[in-house]
C-alpha positions in Angstrom: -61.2 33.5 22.7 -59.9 29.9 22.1 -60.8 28.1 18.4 -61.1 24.6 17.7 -61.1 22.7 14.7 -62.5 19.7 14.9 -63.2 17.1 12.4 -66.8 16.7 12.7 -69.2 13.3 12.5 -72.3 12.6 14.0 -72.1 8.8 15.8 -75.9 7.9 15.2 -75.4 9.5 11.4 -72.8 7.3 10.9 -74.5 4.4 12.7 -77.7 5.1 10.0 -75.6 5.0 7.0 -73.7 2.0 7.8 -77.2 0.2 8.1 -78.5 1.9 4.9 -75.9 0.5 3.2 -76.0 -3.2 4.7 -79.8 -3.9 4.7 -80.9 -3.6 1.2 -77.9 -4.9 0.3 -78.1 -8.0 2.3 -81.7 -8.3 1.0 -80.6 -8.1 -2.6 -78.4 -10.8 -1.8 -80.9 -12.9 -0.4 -83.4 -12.2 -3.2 -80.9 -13.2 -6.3 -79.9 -16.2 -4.0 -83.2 -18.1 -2.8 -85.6 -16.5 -5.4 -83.5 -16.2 -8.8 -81.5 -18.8 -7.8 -78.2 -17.3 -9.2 -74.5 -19.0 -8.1 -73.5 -17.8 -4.7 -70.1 -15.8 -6.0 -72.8 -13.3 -8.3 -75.2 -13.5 -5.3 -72.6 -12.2 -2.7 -71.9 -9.2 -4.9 -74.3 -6.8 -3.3 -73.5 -7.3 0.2 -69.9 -7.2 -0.3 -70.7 -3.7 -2.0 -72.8 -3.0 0.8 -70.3 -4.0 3.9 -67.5 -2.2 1.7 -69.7 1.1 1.8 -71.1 0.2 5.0 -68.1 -0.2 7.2 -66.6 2.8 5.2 -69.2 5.2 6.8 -68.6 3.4 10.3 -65.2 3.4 10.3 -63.6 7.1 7.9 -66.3 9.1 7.1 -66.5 12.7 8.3 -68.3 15.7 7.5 -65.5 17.8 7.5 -64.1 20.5 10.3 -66.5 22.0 12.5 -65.2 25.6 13.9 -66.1 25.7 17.7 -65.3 29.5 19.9 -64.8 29.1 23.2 -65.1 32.2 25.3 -65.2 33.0 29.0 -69.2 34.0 28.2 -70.3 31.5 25.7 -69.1 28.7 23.4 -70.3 29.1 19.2 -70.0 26.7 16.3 -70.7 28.7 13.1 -74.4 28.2 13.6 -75.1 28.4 17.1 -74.0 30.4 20.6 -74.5 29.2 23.4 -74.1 31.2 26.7 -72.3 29.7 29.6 -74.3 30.8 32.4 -77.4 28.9 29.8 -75.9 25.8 30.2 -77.4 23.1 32.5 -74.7 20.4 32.2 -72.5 19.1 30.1 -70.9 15.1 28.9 -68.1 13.7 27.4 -69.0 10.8 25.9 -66.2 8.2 25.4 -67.3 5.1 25.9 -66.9 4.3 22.0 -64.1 3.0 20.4 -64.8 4.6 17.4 -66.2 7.6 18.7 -66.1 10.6 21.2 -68.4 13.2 21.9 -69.5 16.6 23.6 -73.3 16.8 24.9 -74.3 20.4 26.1 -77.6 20.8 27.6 -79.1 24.6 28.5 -82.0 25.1 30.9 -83.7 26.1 28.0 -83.5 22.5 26.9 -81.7 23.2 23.7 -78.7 20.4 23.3 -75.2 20.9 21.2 -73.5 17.8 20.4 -70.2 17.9 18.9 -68.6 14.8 17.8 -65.7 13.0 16.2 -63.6 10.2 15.7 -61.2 8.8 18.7 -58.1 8.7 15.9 -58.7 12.7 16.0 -60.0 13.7 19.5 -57.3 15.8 20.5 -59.1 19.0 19.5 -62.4 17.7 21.6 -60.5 16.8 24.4 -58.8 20.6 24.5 -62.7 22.1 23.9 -64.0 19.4 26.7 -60.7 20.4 28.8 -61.3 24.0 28.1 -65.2 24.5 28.6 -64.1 22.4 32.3 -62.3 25.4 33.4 -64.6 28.0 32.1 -67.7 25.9 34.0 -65.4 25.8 37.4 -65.0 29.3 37.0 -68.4 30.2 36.7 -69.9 28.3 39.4 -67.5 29.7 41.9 -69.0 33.5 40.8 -73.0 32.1 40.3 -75.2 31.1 42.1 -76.8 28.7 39.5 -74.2 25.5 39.4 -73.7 23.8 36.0 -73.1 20.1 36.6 -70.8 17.8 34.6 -72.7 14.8 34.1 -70.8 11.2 34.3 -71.3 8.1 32.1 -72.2 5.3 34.6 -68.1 3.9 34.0 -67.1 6.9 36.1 -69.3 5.7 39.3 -69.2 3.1 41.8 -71.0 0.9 39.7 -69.5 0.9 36.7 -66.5 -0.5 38.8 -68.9 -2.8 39.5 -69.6 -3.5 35.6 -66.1 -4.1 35.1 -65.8 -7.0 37.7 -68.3 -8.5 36.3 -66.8 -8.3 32.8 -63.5 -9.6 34.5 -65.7 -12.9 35.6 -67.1 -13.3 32.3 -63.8 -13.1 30.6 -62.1 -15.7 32.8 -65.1 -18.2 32.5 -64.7 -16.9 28.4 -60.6 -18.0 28.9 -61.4 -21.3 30.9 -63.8 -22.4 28.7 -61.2 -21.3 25.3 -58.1 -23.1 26.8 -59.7 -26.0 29.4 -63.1 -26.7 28.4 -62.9 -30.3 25.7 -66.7 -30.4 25.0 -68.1 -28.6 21.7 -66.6 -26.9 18.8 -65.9 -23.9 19.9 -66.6 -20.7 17.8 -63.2 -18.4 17.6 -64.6 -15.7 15.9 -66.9 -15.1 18.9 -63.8 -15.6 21.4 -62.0 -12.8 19.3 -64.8 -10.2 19.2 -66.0 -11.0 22.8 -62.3 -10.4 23.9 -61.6 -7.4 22.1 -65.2 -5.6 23.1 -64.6 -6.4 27.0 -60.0 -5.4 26.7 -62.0 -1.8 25.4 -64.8 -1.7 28.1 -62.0 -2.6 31.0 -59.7 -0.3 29.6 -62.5 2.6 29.5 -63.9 1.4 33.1 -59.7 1.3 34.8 -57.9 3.0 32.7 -56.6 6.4 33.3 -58.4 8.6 30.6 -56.4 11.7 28.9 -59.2 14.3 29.7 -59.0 13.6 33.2 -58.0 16.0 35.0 -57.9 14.5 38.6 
């Protein structure tokens, strides 16, 4: 029996909170602004609380270590157990830069997901790596095959995504560094740039849990 310790958080939990924090904040902000009229440096005081709290739940917060077994039988977390030969198929979600996760799914239709943050996957990546093996090994003794399912980067047309992505992003760097007309928004250049290095990288890049 292999353990892991993995520091837990749910993506869409995370996701939730970040919004919970920004929206009534933002709406605060609007309501002393246009409605009590207050200055604009005591107006801006809620939604700079609310990003602050927001970005903290989107960027650091955890719910601590989540225990996961891994047998040659069945895989527990220290509320569930799963049985290998129950499982239907299984994903490795990485196509987050903040986040990476583990979907099982059982013929049952019962799903685990088991999540954390990419500056700590190295636990994941050992269950994910792991659970691989333990799959390959049952399906060469059983009948009934459990499939690893890919994200649509790790198929033919997800290569096809990315050349797309490389178009955009030379049209994006002709129109940055040869293109006179307009004032031209940097802030969207930076964000646009960084979001389609990540996606490229994710689509080309050799990943660490590969093990081909």
């Amino acid at each position: 029996m292999k353990t892991y310790y993995i520091k837990h958080v749910l993506p869409l939990k995370a996701l939730l909170l970040f919004f919970v924090c920004l929206l009534p904040s933002a709406s605060l902000t609007l309501y002393m602004s246009k409605v009590l009229q207050m200055e604009k440096d005591v107006a801006d005081v809620p939604i700079i609380i609310g990003a602050c709290l927001g970005f903290y739940f989107m960027l650091f917060y955890t719910e601590g270590t989540r225990v996961v077994e891994l047998t040659t039988e069945e895989i527990r977390t220290e509320k569930r157990s799963i049985k290998i030969s129950d499982i239907k198929n299984f994903k490795l979600k990485d196509d987050s830069p903040e986040f990476v996760y583990l979907k099982i799914a059982t013929h049952s239709n019962e799903k685990l997901s088991i999540g954390t943050r990419t500056s700590s996957q190295e636990e994941l990546l050992k269950l994910y790596s792991d659970l691989k093996k333990a799959v390959e090994e049952h399906n060469i003794v059983n009948l009934n095959q459990i499939l690893e399912k890919k994200l649509i980067y790790d198929t033919p047309f997800g290569k096809i995504i990315g050349l797309v992505v490389i178009g955009v992003t030379l049209l994006m760097v002709y129109s940055l560094f040869f293109s006179s007309g307009g004032t031209k928004n940097y802030g969207a250049y930076v964000t646009f740039f960084g979001c389609s290095s990540f996606l490229l990288f994710r689509i080309f890049g050799r990943r660490k849990n590969q093990s081909h």
